[in-house]
Structure formats: C-alpha cells, structure tokens
C-alpha positions in Angstrom: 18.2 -7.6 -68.9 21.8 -6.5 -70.0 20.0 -2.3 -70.1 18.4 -3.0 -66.6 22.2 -4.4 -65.3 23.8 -1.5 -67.1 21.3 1.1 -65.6 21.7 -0.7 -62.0 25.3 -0.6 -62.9 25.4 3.4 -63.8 23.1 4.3 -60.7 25.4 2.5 -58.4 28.6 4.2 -59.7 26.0 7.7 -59.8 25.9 7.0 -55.9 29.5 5.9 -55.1 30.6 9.5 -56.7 28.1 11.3 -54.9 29.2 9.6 -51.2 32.4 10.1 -52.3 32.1 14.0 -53.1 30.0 14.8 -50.2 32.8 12.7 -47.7 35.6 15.4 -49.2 33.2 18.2 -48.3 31.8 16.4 -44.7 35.5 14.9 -43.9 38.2 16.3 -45.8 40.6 15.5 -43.1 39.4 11.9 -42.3 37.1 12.4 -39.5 34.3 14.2 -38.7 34.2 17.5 -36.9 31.1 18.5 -35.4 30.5 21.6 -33.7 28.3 21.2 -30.1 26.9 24.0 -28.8 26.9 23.3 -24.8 25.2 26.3 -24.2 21.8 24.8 -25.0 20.6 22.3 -23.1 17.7 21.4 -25.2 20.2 20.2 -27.6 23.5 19.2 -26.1 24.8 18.9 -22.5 27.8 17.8 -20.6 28.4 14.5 -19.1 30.9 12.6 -16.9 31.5 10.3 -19.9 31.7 13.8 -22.5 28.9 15.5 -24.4 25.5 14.0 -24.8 22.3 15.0 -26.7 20.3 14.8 -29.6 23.5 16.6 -31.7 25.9 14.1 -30.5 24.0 11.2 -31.4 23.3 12.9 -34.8 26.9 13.7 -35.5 28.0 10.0 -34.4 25.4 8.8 -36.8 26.5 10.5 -39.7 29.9 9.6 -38.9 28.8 5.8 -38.6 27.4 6.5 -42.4 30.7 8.0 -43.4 32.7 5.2 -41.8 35.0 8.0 -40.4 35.6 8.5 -37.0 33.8 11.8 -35.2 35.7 14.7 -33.1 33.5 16.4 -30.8 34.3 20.0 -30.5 32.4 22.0 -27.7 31.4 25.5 -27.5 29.8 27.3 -25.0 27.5 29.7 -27.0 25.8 29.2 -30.7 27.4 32.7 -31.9 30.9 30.8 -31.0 29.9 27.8 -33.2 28.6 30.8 -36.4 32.4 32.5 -35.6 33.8 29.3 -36.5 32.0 28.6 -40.1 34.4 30.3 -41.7 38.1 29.5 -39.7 38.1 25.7 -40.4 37.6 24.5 -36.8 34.6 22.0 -37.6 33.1 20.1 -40.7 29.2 20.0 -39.7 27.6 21.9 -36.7 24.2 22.5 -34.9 23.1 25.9 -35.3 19.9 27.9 -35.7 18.6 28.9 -39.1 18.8 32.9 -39.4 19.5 35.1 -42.2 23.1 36.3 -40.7 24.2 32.8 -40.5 23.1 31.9 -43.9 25.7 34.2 -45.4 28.3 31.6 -44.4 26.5 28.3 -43.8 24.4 25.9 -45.7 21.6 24.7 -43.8 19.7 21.6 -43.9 15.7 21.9 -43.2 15.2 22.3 -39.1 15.4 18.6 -37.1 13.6 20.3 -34.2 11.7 23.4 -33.2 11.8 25.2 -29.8 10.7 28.3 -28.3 12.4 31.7 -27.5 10.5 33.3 -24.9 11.1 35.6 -21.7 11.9 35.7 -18.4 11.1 38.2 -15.8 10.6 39.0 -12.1 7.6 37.2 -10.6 6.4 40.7 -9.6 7.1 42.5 -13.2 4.2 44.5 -14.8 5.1 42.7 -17.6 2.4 39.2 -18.5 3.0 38.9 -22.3 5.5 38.4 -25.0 4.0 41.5 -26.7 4.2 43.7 -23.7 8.0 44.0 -23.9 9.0 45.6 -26.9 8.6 49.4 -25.2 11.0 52.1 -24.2 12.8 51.7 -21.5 12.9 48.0 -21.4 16.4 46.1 -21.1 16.1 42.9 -22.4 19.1 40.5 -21.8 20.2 37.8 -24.5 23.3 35.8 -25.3 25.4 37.2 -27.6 25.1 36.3 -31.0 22.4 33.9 -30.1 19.4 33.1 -32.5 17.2 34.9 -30.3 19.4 37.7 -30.2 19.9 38.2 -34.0 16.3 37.4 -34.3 15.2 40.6 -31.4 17.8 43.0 -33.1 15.9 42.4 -36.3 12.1 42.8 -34.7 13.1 45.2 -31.6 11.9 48.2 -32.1 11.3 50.1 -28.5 13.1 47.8 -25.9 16.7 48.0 -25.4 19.1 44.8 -26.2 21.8 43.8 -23.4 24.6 41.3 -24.7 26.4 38.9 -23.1 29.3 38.5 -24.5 30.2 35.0 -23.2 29.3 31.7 -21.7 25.8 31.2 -23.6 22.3 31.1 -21.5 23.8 30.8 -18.3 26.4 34.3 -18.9 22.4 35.6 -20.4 20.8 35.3 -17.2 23.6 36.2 -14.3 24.3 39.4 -16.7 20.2 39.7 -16.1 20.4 39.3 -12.3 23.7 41.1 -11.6 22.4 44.8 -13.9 19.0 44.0 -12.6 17.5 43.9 -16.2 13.6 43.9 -16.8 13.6 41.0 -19.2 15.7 37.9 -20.2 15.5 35.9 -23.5 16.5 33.2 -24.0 15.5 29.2 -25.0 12.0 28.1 -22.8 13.6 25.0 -21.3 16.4 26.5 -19.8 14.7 29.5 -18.4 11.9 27.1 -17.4 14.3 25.3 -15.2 15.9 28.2 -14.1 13.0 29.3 -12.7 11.6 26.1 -10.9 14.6 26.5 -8.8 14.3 29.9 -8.7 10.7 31.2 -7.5 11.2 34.6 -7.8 11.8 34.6 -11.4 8.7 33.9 -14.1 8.6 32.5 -17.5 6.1 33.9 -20.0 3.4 31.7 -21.9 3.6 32.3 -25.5 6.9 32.7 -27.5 8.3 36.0 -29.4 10.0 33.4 -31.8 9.5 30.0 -33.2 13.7 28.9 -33.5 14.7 26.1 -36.3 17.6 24.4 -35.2 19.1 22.9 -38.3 22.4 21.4 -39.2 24.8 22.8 -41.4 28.0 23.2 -43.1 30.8 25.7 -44.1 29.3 28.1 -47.0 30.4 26.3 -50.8 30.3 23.0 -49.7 27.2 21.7 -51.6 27.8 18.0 -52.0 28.4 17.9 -48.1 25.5 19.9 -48.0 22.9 17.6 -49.7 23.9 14.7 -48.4 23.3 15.9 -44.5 19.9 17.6 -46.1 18.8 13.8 -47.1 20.6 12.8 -43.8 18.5 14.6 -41.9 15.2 14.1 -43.6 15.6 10.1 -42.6 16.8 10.6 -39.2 13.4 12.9 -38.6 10.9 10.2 -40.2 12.6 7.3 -38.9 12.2 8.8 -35.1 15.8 9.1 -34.8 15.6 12.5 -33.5 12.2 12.1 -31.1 14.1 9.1 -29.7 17.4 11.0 -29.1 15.8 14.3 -27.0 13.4 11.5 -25.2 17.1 9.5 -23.9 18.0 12.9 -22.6 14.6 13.9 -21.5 14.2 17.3 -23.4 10.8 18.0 -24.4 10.6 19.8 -27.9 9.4 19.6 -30.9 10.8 17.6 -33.9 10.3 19.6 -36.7 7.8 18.6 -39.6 8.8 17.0 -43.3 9.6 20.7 -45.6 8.0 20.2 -48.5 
C-alpha cells in the first residue's frame, strides 16, 4: 500500500510539472492568445457578440483547462496568422498543416479536414480539377493560403495570381475584377459564393485534401504536447463535430492519427 501511495504520489507530482511546463509555453503571459483566422468561414466567423466557430470554442476550452483567461486575436487571412509564429503576437493558432509552416510551428494532428477546390465561370471549358493545370490558365488564390502554398508546390502549367490581402473574399473579387479563368479556394465558401451568384460554378472533386490543425510557436514542445493530447479528446469526445454543427458548417472532423 505505502509503494502504490508513493507511485500515486510521484505520478501526480509527474503531471503537476508537466501542466505546469506546458502553461509557460501555452501562457507565458497569463492568458491565452489564440490566433483566428476570419478569413475562413468553415472555421471562424464574425459575430455581433465577437468571433465564433469551432476555433473559438477550442481556444476557450483550452483556456478553461489552463484556468487562464483567452484573448482573441483576429486575422483576416491564414498566411497573416503563419507571419505571426515567429513575432510573438499569439500563443496557439488555427492554421493548416503544410511543409512551409512547419519550419516555424508545431502542429498538433488535423481536428478537421476540408476541401480546396475551384471555382469557375458557369460557361468555362473547364469540368474538372485535373483539367486546370495547363498553360495559359490564371488561377486565383489567397496569398499565403494552404491552397496556395500547396498549388505552387503541384502547379506545373497554370499560372498562380495572389491576393495579397483580405483572405477568400480579396481571392475571389481579385478573380472577378482581372477576369481570371479559375479561383481556389476552401469549398464552402466558394460554394456559397456561388448559390448567390449563378454565374459562377464550383467543381466536384477537390485538388487538395486541407488538415487544419492547431499549433504553436516552433521550440515550444511541452505547449506542444499538451494541445496534441488536447486535441485528441476534444475530437473523440465530439467536441469538435458539435462545435461546426452550432455554426452550421459542414466538414469533416478529422480521424484518430495513429
């Protein structure tokens, strides 16, 4: 009985040391900063009482577990959010998993999975993903966006038009206004783009399968296994299907990584 206590004892103190490390990493000034990207919808979106979506209600979680209070601070565009990793604006954010960004962020496995895809002109000869990859094909996408570091790796015909600000929305009125052949972007957003918009057409299929993960600043590894574990529960438990059905986004919470 006295090794059981002892070994009870040891693994309690074990865990007290690791909270404590990974709250210096997560909120080494005494709150929580997460990083929301506004400028996907699927994710994040503005409301008359602030920001609201799956990453809010994830970051206020965590916080909740911390016992720390949360700051919410809003970008417009993911490649803001990846700027950022490195200038000590925000403690955790919501970003994509790409190879760029994993040169200064430490990801946790994706939460959810959506779809980059194109949009074109109801009337373009263009019907699938795989017909736009071909010379003299503008395709517009959001500047530092997952989709656009993931086209500029896999591109090999098409041309790639950035917008340099504003996210998805600054995407598609940089695709109207130059009369582009092609926009990229997320498949909800251009989805509801074009229900409003009948002249426009969003492709089936998808050129890219995008893992939105969370993450934090590159070197922080207790911070960074703790919101790996984090976000492990808060998929099984149905934390994250019940925070994109509150805001009704459709997608896909991603699967257990084994």
């Amino acid at each position: 009985m006295r090794l059981l206590a002892a070994l009870l004892a040891l693994t309690c103190g074990m865990t007290a040391m690791a909270h404590a490390d990974a709250l210096k990493d997560l909120a080494p000034t005494g709150k929580l900063r997460a990083a929301i990207n506004l400028g996907n919808s699927v994710l994040a979106q503005s409301g008359p009482d602030g920001p609201k979506g799956v990453t809010v209600d994830l970051a206020r979680e965590l916080g909740k577990r911390l016992n720390v209070p949360v700051e919410l601070v809003t970008y417009d565009a993911a490649g803001k959010v990846f700027d950022d990793a490195k200038n000590n604006k925000w403690d955790i954010g919501f970003v994509a998993i790409e190879p760029v960004r994993a040169e200064l962020i430490e990801f946790t496995a994706p939460y959810v999975l959506i779809e980059g895809t194109y949009m074109v002109h109801k009337d373009s000869p263009l019907k699938k993903v795989e017909d736009v990859d071909k010379p003299g094909i503008r395709i517009a996408v959001g500047l530092k966006s997952a989709y656009d570091l993931y086209l500029t790796r896999t591109i090999k015909n098409a041309t790639i038009v950035r917008a340099e600000a504003g996210g998805g929305k600054a995407m598609i009125d940089m695709y109207l206004r130059d009369k582009l052949e092609v926009a990229a972007g997320v498949r909800q957003p251009l989805e509801d783009y074009a229900k409003t918009n009948p002249d426009m057409r969003v492709m089936d299929g998808y050129f890219q399968q995008i893992r939105q993960a969370m993450g934090v600043p590159k070197g922080k590894l207790d911070g960074a296994n703790y919101l790996r574990a984090f976000v492990d529960e808060m998929k099984a438990s149905g934390f994250v299907a019940e925070a994109l059905k509150r805001i009704g986004q459709v997608a896909k919470v991603a699967p257990p990584e084994r």
